[in-house]
C-alpha positions in Angstrom: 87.4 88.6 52.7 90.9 90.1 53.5 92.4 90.3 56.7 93.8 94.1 57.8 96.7 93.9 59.7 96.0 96.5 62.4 99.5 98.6 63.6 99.1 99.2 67.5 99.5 102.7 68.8 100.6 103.1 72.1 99.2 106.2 73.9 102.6 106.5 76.0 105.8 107.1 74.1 107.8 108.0 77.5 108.5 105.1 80.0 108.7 107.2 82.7 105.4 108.0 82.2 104.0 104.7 81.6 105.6 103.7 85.1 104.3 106.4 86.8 100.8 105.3 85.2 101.4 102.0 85.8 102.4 102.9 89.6 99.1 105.0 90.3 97.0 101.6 89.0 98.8 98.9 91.2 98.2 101.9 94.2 94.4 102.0 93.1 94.0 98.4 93.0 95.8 97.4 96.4 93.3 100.0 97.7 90.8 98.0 96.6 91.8 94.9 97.5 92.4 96.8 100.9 88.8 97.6 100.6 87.5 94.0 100.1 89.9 92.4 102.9 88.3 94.8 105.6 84.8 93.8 104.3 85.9 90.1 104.2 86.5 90.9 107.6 82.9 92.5 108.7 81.3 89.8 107.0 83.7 86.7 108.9 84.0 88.8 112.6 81.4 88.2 115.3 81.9 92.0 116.2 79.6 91.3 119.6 81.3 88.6 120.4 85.1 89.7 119.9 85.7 86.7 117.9 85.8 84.9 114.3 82.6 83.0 113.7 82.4 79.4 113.0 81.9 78.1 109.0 78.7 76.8 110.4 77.3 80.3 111.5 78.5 81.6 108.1 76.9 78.7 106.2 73.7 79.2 108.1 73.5 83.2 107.1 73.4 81.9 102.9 73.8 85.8 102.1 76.4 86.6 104.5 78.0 83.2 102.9 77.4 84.1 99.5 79.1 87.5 99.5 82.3 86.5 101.9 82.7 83.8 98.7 82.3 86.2 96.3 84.6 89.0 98.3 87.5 86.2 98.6 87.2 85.6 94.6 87.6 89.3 94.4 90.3 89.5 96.3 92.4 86.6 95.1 91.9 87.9 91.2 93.0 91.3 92.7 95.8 90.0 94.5 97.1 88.4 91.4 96.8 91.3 89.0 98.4 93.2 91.2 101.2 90.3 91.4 101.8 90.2 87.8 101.7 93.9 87.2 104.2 94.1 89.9 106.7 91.7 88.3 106.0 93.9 85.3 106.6 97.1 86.3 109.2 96.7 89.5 112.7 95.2 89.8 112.6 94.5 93.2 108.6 94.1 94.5 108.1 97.3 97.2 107.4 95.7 100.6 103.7 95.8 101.7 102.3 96.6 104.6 100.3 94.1 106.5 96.8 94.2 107.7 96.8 95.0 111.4 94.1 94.5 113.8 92.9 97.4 116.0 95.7 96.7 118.8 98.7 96.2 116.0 97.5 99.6 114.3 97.2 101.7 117.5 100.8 100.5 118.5 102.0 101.5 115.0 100.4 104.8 115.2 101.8 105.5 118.5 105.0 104.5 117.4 105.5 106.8 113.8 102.6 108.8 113.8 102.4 110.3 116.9 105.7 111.5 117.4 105.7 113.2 114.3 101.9 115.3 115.1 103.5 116.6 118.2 106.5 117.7 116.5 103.9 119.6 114.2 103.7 117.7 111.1 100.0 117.6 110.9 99.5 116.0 107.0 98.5 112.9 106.5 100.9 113.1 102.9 103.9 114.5 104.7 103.9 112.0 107.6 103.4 109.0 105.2 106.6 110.6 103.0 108.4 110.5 106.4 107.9 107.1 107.4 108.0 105.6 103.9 104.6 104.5 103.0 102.3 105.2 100.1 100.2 108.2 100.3 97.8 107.9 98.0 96.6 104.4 99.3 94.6 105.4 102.3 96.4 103.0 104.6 96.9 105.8 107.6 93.3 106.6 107.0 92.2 103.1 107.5 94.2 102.3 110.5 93.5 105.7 112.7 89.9 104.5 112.0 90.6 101.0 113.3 92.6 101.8 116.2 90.4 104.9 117.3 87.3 105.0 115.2 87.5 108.6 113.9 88.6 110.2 111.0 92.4 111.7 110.1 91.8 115.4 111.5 89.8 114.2 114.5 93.2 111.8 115.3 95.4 114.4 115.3 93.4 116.7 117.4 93.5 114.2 120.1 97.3 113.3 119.8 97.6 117.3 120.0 95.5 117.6 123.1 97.5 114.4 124.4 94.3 112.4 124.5 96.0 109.8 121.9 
């Protein structure tokens, strides 16, 4: 039995293109990992309550304890792909955005957002261009629903009416 030595192929020649590739992936996955940290969040917030529950009342719901375990493995494996194919692909590592809370992301909308609707700009791409953020990772989308609870178009219909 002989062993074939097998010549790799690479599917992109260009660099810029493989960066741009590799750009959109690290975008789709912090979305994700987005996605698990706000249902890490539903899972550990005692929404009628206002507050974070106890490790007791987590450890007492075995489901609800299960799946913010397996959520948090997730997200750290996530986390450190996205780490690694960050010190990969990046000189310098672009600065992230933090998760805010419903009072943090209302501020920040009424501080770059806002001003920007009224002055006509009504697309969610153009106004994320403006103030420097990723377009394609939903992070506007997510915060006008946790500061107001509505979608994009409903947002700016109320910052246009001046009820935002």
């Amino acid at each position: 039995m002989a062993f074939e030595i097998i010549k790799k192929e690479f599917k992109h020649n260009n660099c810029d293109e493989l960066n741009r590739e590799l750009d959109t992936l690290i975008s789709d996955l912090s979305f994700n990992c987005e996605g698990l940290t706000d249902n890490f969040m539903d899972i550990v917030l005692d929404h009628s309550n206002q507050k974070e529950k106890e490790w007791g009342e987590l450890y007492d719901a075995p489901t609800e304890w299960l799946e913010s375990i397996l959520i948090k493995t997730q997200k750290d494996i996530l986390e450190e792909i996205i780490g690694k194919l960050e010190d990969i692909l990046y000189t310098k590592k672009p600065k992230r955005q933090s998760n805010m809370n419903a009072h943090d992301s209302r501020e920040w909308l009424i501080d770059n957002v806002r001003p920007l609707i009224l002055d006509g700009m009504t697309s969610q791409t153009k106004i994320a261009e403006k103030i420097g953020i990723d377009a394609r990772n939903g992070l506007m989308t997510r915060r006008v629903r946790r500061a107001y609870n509505c979608k994009w178009k409903e947002y700016v219909d109320n910052v246009q009416n001046r009820r935002y």
